[in-house]
N, C-alpha and C positions, 0 to 999 in steps of 0.2 A: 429607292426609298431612303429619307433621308435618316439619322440615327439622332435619338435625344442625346440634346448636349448639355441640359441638366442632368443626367445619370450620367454621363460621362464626367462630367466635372467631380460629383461625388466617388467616381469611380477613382481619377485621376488624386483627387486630397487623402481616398485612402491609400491609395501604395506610394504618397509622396516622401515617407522613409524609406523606402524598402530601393535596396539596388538592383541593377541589372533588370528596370522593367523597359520595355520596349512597345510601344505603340504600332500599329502596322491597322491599315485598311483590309478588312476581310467580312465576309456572311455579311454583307451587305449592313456594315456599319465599321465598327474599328475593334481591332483585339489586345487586351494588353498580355504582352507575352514578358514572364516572369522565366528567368535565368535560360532565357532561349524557347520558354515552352509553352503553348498558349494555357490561357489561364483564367482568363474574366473578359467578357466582349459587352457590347453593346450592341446590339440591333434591331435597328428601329425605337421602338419601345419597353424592350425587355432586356435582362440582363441576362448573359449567357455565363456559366459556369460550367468548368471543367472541375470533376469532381470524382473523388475512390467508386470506381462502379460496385465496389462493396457496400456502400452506404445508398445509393441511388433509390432501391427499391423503398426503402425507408420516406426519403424524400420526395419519391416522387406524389406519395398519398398527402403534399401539402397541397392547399388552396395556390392555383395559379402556376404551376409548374408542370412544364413538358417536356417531354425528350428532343432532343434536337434528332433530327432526320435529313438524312443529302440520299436526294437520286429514292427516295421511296426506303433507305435504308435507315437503321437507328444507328446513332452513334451513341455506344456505353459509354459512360462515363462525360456526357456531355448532354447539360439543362438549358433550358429557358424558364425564366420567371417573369412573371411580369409586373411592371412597374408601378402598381398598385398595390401590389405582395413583397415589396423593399420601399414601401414609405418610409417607416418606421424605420431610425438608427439601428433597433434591435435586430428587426428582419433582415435590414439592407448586414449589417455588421456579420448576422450567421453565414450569409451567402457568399460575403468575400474571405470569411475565415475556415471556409469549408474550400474555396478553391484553394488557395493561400498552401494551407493543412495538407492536402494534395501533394501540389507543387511538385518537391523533393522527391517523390516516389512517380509521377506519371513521367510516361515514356515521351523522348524527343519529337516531332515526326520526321520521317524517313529527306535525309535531305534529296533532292532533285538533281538527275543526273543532267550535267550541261554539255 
């Protein structure tokens, strides 16, 4: 499935200050990985956020947002919203400043042994 590349481009002009983002193909679209750590993705149609799984509960009771899930399992601290629910500079802005906000405190993932 291929990944919108107008939310991507909005994705891409908001971290075009910010260092050390990194692009990489993942969840079946692209992820921007901020100081090595994933952080804001695209896939398909939705934006994926990494986010305080202390706040999640809160967020999740918004229009258009769900838990990301791999293998039938929930992953905390990891959303989907959908691209209807970040029209809006307002909506799209909370959503990269809540990953963003994160960042700093979410953990590496585990590197792969070669």
């Amino acid at each position: 499935m291929a990944y919108n590349e107008a939310l991507t481009k909005r994705v891409r002009e908001a971290f075009a200050g910010i260092s050390d983002v990194e692009e990489k193909k993942m969840f079946r679209g692209i992820t921007f990985m901020v100081n090595g750590k994933m952080c804001v993705g695209v896939s398909g149609d939705e934006l994926m956020c990494r986010i305080d799984p202390e706040v999640q509960t809160t967020v999740m009771e918004k229009e258009g947002v769900r838990l990301m899930m791999i293998k039938g399992r929930p992953m905390m601290g990891f959303v989907y919203v959908s691209e209807e629910n970040v029209r809006s500079k307002k909506d799209f802005d909370f959503w990269i400043h809540l990953a963003l906000d994160f960042n700093p405190n979410a953990k590496p993932s585990k590197k792969k042994k070669k």
